[in-house]
Each structure stands twice: as C-alpha cells, then as structure tokens.
Phi, psi and omega in degrees: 000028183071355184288129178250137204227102183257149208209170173074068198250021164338284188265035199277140166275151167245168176231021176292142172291148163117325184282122176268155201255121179306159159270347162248142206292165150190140190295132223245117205102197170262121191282336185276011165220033162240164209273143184311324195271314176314310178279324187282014186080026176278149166270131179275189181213206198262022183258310191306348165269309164344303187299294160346274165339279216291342168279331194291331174294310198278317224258347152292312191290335192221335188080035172225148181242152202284329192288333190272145200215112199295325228234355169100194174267091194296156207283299194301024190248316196245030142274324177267034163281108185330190194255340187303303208289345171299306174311329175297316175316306213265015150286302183309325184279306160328332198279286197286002190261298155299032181227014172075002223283176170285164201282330184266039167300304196310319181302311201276345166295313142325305199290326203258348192252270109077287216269169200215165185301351181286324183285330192277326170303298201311296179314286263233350179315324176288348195284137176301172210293293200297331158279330158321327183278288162320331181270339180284356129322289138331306152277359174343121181304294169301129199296333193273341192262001167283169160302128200266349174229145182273014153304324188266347137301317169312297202280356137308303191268005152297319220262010141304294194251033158090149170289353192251018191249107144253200170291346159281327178273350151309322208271325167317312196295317173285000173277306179338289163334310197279312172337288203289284218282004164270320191294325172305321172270000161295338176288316199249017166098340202299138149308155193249127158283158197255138169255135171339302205314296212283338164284000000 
C-alpha cells in the first residue's frame, strides 16, 4: 500500500550496555552497499546511510552498483591516487583482510577511493534530469558534498514525483500493477490461485 517498511537490522551497530564492541574497525554488512568512509575505516554517521539509500536507489533505477567493477580497478586509476591516499586504501585493505571480509572487499575499496563524478554521470545517464541529480548527490564521495539529513532526500525526491504522489496514490499504483498482471496470465492460460481476498 506504498508504506516503506525498513527490516534486517541483523548488523545495526549498538551503544546497549552489555554489547561487546569488535576490536577490528571492518564494513559491516554487505560491503557492495557501503559507503566509501564505511570501507576505508571512518567512522560513519547518518550521511553514510544516505550513501546507502542511493546505491540501494541506483541499483533499483538501473540495475547497476557503484562499488562493482567487474574487470578490478585499473592500475593507472590507482596511480594516481596521492601517496596519503594510497596508504589509506591499502590500510582499509590490510583492515579488511584481517577481519576475514571476502577478496572482493579490496576491488570496492579501490572503487569506493576511485570513482569520480564522471562515473556517476555515466551509471545515472538514462535517468530523468531530476533523480539523476538526486542520486548523484547520494552518492558524493565526500559527506559534506551529500544530502546532509534524510529530510532533505524526501524533499528532493517530493518535488521529482509532485506533491500529490503519496501513499493512496502508491497503493493505487500498485493495485493497477496487480490488475495487469492477473489480466496478463489470464492471456496466457495461467490459472488464478484462489487468495484469503478472492475466496
């Protein structure tokens, strides 16, 4: 009925007493939807969930994720990295390595040091003007150049799809959707399961 329902808090960090805190900083989750400060061992904040959203955003809109980079990193990409930031990279990896993550933590790490606003135009090119704007804005490598609160992604992505698209006109939209794919397997012979609704 269009109400977003956030769930899996499998790996939610806590401050509860009682809870022990690892001794190795390491990306917590699934590393293909954390944030460039989150892999390189920063401590993160409520920008770094943002960052979240917006791969979790891009990789609905296009069926691509910014960390994967099928073919590695190429070396003259991470030659030119400076020599601080390079030593920061290969400490996150060295970080992730004793912490067990899987080897292709080191590629999102690279990836997540790397990529530039030109990759993000490139992922987000099909994309209307105005989510385009917003998700590269989600993703900004730097926290200060994101949405700094998640008020202010709401209110980007109200005045994309209008003020008047809420939760009756989501639960409308998705009635439709359920509409056509039942008149679609009646087209194609599938039988209708009988539903609590339908009986």
């Amino acid at each position: 009925r269009g109400v977003v329902k956030v769930a899996d808090f499998g790996l939610a960090l806590s401050t509860l007493p009682g809870r022990v805190v690892s001794t190795v900083r390491r990306p917590q989750g699934d590393a293909y939807y954390s944030s460039p400060e989150m892999l390189m061992g920063f401590k993160p904040d409520a920008r770094s969930d943002l960052f979240s959203l917006g791969l979790v955003m891009l990789e609905l809109a296009t069926g691509k994720n910014l960390l994967y980079a099928a073919d590695g990193v190429p070396e003259e990409v991470k030659a030119a990295l400076s020599r601080s930031k390079r030593a920061r990279v290969e400490r996150a990896i060295r970080r992730a390595e004793k912490a067990d993550c899987p080897e292709e933590v080191e590629t999102m790490i690279w990836r997540a040091a790397t990529y530039t606003p030109e990759d993000l135009d490139a992922l987000t090119q099909t994309l209307p003007q105005a989510l385009k704007v917003a998700l590269c804005k989600l993703l900004a490598r730097s926290r200060a150049e994101r949405f700094q609160t998640a008020g202010e992604v709401a209110d980007a992505l109200r005045g994309w799809l209008g003020a008047s698209f809420g939760a009756k006109e989501a639960a409308e939209e998705l009635e439709t959707i359920a509409e056509e794919g039942v008149d679609r397997l009646a087209e194609l012979d599938v039988p209708r399961r009988k539903t609590a609704r339908s009986a």
